[in-house]
PyMOL CGO cylinders between C-alpha atoms (Angstrom):
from pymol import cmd
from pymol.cgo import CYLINDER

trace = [
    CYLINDER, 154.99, 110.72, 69.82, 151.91, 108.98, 71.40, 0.3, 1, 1, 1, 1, 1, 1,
    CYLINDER, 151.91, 108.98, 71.40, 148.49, 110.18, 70.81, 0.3, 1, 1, 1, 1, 1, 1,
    CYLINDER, 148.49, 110.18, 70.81, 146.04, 110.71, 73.95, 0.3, 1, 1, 1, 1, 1, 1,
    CYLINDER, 146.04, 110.71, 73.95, 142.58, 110.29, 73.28, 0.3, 1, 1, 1, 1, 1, 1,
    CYLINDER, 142.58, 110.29, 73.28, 140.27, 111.63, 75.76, 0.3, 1, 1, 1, 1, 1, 1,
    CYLINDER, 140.27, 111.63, 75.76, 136.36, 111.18, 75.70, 0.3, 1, 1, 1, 1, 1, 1,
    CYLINDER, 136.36, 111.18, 75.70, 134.03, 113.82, 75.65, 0.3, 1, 1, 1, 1, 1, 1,
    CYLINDER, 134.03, 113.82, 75.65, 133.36, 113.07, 79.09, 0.3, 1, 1, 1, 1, 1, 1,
    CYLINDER, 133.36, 113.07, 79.09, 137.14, 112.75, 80.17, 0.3, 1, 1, 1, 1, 1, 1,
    CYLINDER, 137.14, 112.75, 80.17, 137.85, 116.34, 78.40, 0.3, 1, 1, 1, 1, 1, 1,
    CYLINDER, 137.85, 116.34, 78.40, 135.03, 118.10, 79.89, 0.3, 1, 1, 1, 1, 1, 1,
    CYLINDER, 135.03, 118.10, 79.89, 136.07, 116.84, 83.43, 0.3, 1, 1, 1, 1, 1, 1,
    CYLINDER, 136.07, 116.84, 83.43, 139.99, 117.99, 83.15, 0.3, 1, 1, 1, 1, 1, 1,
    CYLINDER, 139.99, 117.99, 83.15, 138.59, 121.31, 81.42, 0.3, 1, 1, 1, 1, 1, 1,
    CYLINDER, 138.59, 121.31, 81.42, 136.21, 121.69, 84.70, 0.3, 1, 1, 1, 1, 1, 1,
    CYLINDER, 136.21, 121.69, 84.70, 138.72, 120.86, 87.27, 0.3, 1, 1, 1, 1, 1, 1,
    CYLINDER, 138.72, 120.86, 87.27, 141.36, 122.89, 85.57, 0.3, 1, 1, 1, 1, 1, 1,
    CYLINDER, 141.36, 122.89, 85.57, 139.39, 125.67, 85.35, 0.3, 1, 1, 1, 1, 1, 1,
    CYLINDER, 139.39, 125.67, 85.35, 137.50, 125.42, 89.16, 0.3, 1, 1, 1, 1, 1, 1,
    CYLINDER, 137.50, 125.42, 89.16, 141.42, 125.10, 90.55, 0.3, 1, 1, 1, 1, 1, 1,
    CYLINDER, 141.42, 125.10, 90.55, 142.55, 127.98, 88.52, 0.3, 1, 1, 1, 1, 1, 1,
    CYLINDER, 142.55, 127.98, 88.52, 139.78, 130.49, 89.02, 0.3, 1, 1, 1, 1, 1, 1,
    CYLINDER, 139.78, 130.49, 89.02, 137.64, 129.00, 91.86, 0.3, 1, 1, 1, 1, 1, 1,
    CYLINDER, 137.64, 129.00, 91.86, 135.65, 132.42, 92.14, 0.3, 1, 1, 1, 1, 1, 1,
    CYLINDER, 135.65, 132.42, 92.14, 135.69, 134.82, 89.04, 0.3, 1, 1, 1, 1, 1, 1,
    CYLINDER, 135.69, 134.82, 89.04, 134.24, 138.19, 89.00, 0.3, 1, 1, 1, 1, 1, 1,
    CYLINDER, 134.24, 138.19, 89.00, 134.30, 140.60, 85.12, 0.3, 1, 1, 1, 1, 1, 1,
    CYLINDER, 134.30, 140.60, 85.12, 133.51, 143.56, 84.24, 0.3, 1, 1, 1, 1, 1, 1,
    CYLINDER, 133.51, 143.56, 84.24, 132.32, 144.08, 80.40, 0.3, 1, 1, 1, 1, 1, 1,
    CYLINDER, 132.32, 144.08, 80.40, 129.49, 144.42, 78.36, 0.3, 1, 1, 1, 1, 1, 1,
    CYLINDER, 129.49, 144.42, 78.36, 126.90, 141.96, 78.24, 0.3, 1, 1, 1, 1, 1, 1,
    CYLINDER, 126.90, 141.96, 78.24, 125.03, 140.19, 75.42, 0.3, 1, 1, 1, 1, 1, 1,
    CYLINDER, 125.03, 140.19, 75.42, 122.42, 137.82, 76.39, 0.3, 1, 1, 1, 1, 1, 1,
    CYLINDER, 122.42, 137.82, 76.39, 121.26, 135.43, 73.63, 0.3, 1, 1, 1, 1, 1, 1,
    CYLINDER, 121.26, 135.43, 73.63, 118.08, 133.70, 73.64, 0.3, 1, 1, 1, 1, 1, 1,
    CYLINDER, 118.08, 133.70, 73.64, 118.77, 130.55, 75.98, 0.3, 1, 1, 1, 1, 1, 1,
    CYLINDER, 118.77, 130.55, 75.98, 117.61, 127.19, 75.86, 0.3, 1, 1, 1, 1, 1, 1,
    CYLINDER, 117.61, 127.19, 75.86, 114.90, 127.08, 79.09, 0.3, 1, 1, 1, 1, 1, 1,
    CYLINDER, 114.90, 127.08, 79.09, 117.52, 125.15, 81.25, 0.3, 1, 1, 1, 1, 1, 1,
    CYLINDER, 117.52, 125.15, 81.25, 120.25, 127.68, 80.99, 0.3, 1, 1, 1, 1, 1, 1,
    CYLINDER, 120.25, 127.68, 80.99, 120.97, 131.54, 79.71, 0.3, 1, 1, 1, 1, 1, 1,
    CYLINDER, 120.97, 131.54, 79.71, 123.88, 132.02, 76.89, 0.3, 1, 1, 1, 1, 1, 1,
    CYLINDER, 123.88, 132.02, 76.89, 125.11, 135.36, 76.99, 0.3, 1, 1, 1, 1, 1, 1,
    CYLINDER, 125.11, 135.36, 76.99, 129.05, 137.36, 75.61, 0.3, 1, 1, 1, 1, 1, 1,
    CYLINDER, 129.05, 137.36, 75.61, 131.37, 139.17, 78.12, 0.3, 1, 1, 1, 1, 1, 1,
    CYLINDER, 131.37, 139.17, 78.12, 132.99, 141.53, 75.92, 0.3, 1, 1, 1, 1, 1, 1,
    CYLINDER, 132.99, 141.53, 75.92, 135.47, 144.62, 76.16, 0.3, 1, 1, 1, 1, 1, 1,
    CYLINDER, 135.47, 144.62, 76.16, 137.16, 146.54, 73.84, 0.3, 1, 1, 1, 1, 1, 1,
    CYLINDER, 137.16, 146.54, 73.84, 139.62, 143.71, 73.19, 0.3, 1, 1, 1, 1, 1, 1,
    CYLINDER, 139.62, 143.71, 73.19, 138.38, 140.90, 74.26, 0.3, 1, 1, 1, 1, 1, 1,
    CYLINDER, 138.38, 140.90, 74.26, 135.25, 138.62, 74.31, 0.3, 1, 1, 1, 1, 1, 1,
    CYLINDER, 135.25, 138.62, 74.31, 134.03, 135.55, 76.51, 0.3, 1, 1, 1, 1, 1, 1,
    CYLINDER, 134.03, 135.55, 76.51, 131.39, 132.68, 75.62, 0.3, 1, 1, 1, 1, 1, 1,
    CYLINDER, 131.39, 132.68, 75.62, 129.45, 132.08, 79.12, 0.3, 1, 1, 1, 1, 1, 1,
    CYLINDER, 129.45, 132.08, 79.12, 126.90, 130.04, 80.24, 0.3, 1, 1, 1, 1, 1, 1,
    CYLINDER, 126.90, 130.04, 80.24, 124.44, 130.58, 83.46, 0.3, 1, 1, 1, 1, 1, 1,
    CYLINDER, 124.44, 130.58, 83.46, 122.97, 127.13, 84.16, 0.3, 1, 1, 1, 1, 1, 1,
    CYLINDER, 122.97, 127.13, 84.16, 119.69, 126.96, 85.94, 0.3, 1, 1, 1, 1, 1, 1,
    CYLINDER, 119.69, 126.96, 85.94, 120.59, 124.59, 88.14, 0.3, 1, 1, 1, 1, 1, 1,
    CYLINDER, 120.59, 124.59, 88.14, 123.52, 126.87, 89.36, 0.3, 1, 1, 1, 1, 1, 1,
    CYLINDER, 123.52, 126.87, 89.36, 123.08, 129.83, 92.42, 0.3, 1, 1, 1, 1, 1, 1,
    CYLINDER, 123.08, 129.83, 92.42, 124.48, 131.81, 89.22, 0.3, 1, 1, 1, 1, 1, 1,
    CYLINDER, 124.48, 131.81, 89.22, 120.98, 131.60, 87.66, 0.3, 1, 1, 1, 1, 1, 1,
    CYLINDER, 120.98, 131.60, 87.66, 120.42, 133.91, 89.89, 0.3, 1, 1, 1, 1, 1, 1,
    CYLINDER, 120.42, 133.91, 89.89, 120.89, 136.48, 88.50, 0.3, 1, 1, 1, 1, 1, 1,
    CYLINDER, 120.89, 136.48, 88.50, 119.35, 138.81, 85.42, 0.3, 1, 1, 1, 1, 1, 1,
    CYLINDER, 119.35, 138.81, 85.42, 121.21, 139.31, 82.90, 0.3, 1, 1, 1, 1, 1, 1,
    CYLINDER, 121.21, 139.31, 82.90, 121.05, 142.93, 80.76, 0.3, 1, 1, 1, 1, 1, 1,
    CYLINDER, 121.05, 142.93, 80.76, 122.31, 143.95, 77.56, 0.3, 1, 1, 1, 1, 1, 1,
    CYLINDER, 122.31, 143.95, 77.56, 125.09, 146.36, 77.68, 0.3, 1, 1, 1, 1, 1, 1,
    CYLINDER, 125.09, 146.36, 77.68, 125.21, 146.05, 81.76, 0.3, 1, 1, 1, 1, 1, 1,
    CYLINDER, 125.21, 146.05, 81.76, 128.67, 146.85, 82.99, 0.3, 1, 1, 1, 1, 1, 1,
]
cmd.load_cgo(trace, "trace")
């Protein structure tokens, strides 16, 4: 078996365009939990009873947007 090493750079990139192809527009509904954010982008959980999602809003993105509220469903 051959090992495949990827850069940082070349995983990011398949992990993007995997992910853009897959779910090019993706709406949730859950509770959320902002953290405090670095100025250039807002951390924040998606979370439901069973599940819970890391996200990132940059501020370069239309995304930015938007405010983000604890516990906002």
């Amino acid at each position: 078996m051959q090992t495949h090493i990827l850069t940082v750079t070349q995983l990011s990139h398949q992990i993007k365009n995997l992910l853009e192809g897959t779910f090019p527009e993706v709406w949730s509904r859950g509770d959320l939990e902002p953290h405090r954010s670095p100025v250039r982008s807002r951390l924040f959980h998606d979370k439901d009873e069973q599940s819970q999602i890391k996200a990132v809003l940059f501020k370069s993105s239309q995304a930015s947007q938007f405010t983000l509220q604890h516990g906002c469903r």
